[in-house]
N, C-alpha and C positions, 0 to 999 in steps of 0.2 A: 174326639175332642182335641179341638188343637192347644197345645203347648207353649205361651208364648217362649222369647229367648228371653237371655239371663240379663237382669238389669245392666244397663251399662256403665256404672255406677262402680260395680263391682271388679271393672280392670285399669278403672284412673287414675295413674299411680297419683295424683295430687289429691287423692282423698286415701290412697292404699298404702303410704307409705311415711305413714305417722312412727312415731318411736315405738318400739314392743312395748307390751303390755306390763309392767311391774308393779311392785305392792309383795307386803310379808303379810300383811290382815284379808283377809278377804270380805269381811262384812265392810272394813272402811272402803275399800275398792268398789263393792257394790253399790255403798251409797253413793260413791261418786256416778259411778256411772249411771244409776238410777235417776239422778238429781240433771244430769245432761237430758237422760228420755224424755225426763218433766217438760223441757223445755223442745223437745227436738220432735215429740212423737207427736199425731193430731188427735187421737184419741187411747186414754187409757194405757198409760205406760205400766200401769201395776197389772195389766193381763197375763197370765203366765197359764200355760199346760200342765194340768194336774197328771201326772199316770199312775194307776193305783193297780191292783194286781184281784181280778175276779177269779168265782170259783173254777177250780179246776188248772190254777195259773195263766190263765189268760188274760192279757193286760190289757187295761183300758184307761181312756186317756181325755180330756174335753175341757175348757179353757173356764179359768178360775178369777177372780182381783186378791190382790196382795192387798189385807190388811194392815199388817205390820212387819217390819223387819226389822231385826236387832240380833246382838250375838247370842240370843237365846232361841234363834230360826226366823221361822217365814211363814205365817199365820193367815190362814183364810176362815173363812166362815160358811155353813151349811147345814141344809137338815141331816137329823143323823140318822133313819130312815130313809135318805136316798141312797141310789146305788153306789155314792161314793162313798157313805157313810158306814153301809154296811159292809164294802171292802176294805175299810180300813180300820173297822171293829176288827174283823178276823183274818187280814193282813199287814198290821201298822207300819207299814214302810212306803213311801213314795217319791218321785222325781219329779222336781218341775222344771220348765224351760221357759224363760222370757227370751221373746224375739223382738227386737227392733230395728224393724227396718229403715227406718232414717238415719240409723247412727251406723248399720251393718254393721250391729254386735247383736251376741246370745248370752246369755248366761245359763248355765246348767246347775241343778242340785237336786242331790240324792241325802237319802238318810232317813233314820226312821221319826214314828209319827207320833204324836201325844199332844192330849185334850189338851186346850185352855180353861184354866179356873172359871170354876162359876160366874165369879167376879169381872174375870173379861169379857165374860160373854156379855153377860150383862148391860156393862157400859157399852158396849159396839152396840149391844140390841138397840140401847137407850139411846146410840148416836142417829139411829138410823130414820127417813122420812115416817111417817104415818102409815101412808102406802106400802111402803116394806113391811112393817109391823106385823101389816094386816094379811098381807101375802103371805108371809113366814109361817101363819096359823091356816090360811086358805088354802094352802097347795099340800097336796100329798106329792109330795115333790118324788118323781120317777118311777107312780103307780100309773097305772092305766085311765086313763081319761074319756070318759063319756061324750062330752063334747064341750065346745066354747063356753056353750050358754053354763054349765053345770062349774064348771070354775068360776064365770062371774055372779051365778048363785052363791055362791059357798066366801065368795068376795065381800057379799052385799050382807049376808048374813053374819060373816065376821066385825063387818063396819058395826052394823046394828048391837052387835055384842058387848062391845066399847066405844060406842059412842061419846059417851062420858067417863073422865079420869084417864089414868094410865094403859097401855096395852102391854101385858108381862111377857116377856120371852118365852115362847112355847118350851116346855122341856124334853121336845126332840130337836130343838135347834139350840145349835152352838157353835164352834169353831175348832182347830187341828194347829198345831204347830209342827214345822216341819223342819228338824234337828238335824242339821246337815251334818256329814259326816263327807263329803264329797261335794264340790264348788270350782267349773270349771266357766273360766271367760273363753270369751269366742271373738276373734276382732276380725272382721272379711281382708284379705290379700289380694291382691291382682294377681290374675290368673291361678287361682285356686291355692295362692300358696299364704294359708291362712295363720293368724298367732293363737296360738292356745297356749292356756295357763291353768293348771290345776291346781288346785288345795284339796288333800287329804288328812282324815285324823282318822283314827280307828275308831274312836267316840266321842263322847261332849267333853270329856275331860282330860283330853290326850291337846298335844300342841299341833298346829298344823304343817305340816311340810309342802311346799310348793314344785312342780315339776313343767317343763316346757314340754311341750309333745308337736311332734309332727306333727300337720294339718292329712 
């Protein structure tokens, strides 16, 4: 497999040499930068890499959407019976990474992991198409699968199920917030010599301290 080369994009200094990266907050820094993706990215700027920790400590990792962000973390949704779900029943800690490539920035976060209230779920479930709904109750999400047709069985038989009135949030789906404790930007440099900015706290209730690091 060939390997193309490195964008060239990444050594122009008239895109590589914007002012460093500063900010004391890092959720308000996030939002800025998140609110540029809105506009910069073509699809899906709340995409982010889940990595959660399987048995045995082996890590595993597969691309998630940002529901929410706020300085109370960084919140997706899922069955809690997937593979994700059940690594992070019984290891509550994970790291996500947004990547954007149009803007060659990343943002990194660590920190451990805690449900969303009933109540949030809820409303997200309530936000969500019809189709979602009905899929959320359809899929044994990350069991073994028989075939096409046996999912769009299990589709058509959920449709028929509520057809009429509401469809209630299944009570193995929910969602995860993810309580950063670690928050690091990433801005691309010409010729590899990249800005990083970290925010650290030891927990949710500590202040954060910021640090420059070598690329």
């Amino acid at each position: 497999m060939k390997i193309p080369k490195a964008d060239p994009r990444q050594h122009d200094p008239a895109l590589n040499e914007a002012p460093p990266i500063e900010g004391d907050d890092p959720f308000r820094l996030f939002e800025e930068w998140f609110e540029e993706a809105r506009s910069a990215e073509p699809a899906d700027p709340n995409a982010m890499s889940l990595a959660t920790v399987g048995p045995g400590g082996m890590p595993n990792v597969r691309m998630v959407l940002l529901k929410e962000a706020s300085p109370a973390g960084f919140v997706f949704y899922t069955n809690l019976d997937s593979e994700k779900g059940e690594e992070l029943a019984a290891t509550p800690k994970a790291a996500l990474c947004f990547h954007w490539k149009s803007l060659l920035r990343q943002v990194r976060v660590q920190g451990p992991v805690v449900p969303v209230s009933a109540e949030e779920a809820d409303a997200y479930y309530a936000s969500r198409d019809r189709g979602s709904r009905i899929g959320a109750w359809a899929s044994k999400q990350s069991r073994p699968l028989e075939s096409r047709f046996a999912l769009q069985a299990e589709v058509a038989k959920t449709a028929a199920r509520y057809a009429v009135g509401e469809i209630p949030r299944p009570p193995f789906w929910s969602g995860f917030r993810v309580v950063p404790t670690r928050i690091e930007f990433w801005k691309n440099g010409a010729f590899r010599l990249h800005d990083r900015l970290v925010f650290r706290r030891p927990d949710a209730a500590s202040p954060w301290t910021a640090v420059r690091l070598y690329p």
